[in-house]
C-alpha positions as CSV (number, residue, x, y, z in Angstrom):
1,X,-9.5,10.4,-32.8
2,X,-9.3,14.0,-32.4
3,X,-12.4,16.0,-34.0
4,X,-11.6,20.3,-34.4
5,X,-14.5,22.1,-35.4
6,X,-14.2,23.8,-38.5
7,X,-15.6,27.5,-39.3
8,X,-18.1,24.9,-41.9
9,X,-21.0,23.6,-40.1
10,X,-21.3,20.0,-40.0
11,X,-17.2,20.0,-41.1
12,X,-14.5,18.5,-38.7
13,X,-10.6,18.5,-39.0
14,X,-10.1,14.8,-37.7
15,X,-6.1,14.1,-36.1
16,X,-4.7,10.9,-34.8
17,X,-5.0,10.0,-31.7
18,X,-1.9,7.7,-31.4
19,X,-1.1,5.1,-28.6
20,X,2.4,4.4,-28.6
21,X,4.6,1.7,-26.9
22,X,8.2,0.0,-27.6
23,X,6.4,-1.1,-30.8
24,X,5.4,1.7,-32.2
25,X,2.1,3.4,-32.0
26,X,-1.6,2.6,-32.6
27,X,-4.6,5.1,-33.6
28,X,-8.2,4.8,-35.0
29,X,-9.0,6.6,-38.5
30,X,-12.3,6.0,-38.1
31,X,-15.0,4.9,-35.4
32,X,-18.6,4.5,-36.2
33,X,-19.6,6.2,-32.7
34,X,-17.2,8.9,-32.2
35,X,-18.4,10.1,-36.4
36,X,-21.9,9.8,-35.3
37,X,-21.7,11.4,-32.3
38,X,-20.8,14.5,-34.3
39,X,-23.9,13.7,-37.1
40,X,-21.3,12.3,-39.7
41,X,-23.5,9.4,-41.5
42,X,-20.9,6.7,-41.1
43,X,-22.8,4.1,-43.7
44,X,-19.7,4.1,-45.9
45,X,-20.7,4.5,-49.9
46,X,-17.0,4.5,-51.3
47,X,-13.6,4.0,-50.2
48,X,-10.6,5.4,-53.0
49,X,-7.0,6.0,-53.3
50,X,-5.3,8.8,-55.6
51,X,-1.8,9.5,-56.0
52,X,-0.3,12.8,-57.7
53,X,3.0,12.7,-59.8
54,X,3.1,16.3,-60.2
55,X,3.0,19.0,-57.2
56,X,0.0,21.2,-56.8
57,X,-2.2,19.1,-59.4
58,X,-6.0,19.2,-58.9
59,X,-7.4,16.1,-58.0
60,X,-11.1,17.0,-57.8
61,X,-14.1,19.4,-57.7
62,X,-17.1,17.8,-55.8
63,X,-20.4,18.9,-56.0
64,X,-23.4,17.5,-53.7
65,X,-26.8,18.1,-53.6
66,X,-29.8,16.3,-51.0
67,X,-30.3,13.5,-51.6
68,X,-27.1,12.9,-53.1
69,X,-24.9,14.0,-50.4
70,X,-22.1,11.6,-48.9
71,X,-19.6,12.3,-46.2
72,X,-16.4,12.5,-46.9
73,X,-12.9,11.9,-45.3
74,X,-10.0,12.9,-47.0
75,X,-6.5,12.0,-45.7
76,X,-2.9,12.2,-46.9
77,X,-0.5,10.0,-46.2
78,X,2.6,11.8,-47.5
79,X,3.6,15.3,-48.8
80,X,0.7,17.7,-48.5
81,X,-2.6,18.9,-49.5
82,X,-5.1,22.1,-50.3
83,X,-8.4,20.8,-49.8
84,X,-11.4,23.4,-49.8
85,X,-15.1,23.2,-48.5
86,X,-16.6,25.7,-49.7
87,X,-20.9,25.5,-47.9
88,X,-23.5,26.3,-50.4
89,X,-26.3,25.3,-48.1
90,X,-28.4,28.4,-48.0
91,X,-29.8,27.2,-44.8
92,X,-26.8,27.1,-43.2
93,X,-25.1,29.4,-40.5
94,X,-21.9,28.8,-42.7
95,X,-23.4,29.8,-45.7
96,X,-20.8,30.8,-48.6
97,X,-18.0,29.9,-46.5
98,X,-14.8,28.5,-47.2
């Protein structure tokens, strides 16, 4: 797994890591260690699936507040996606970014 820091604190853009031979190729989506080693809580709450039959619908508008808060991996498997963060921790060096 490849882990790129975001401008969000505590947010990571998270790339395959693939190991390839004749067969084809291999990669992790997701390891316990290397999530907590960047303070990801990896006790996993929910696991879904959404598919879109219409281009540029608008799938969801998350809102989390302590003690509440989960994290969150979202992946696409085909086409493409717009997914914002936006950090309303006032606490945070992020603060009001997107």
């Amino acid at each position: 797994m490849i882990f790129t820091a975001t401008q969000l604190e505590g947010a990571w853009l998270i790339d395959l890591e693939p190991r390839e031979d004749e067969r084809g190729f291999f990669a992790r989506i997701w390891c316990r260690h290397e999530l907590a080693a960047r303070g990801l809580d990896t006790d996993i709450a929910q696991e879904s699936l959404s598919s879109n039959r219409h281009r540029g619908t608008v799938r969801g508008l998350h809102f989390q507040r302590a003690p509440h808060e989960e994290t969150k991996i979202v992946r696409c498997t085909r086409g493409g996606i717009f997914d914002v963060i936006v950090d309303l921790r006032p606490q945070s060096a992020s603060y009001l970014r997107w």
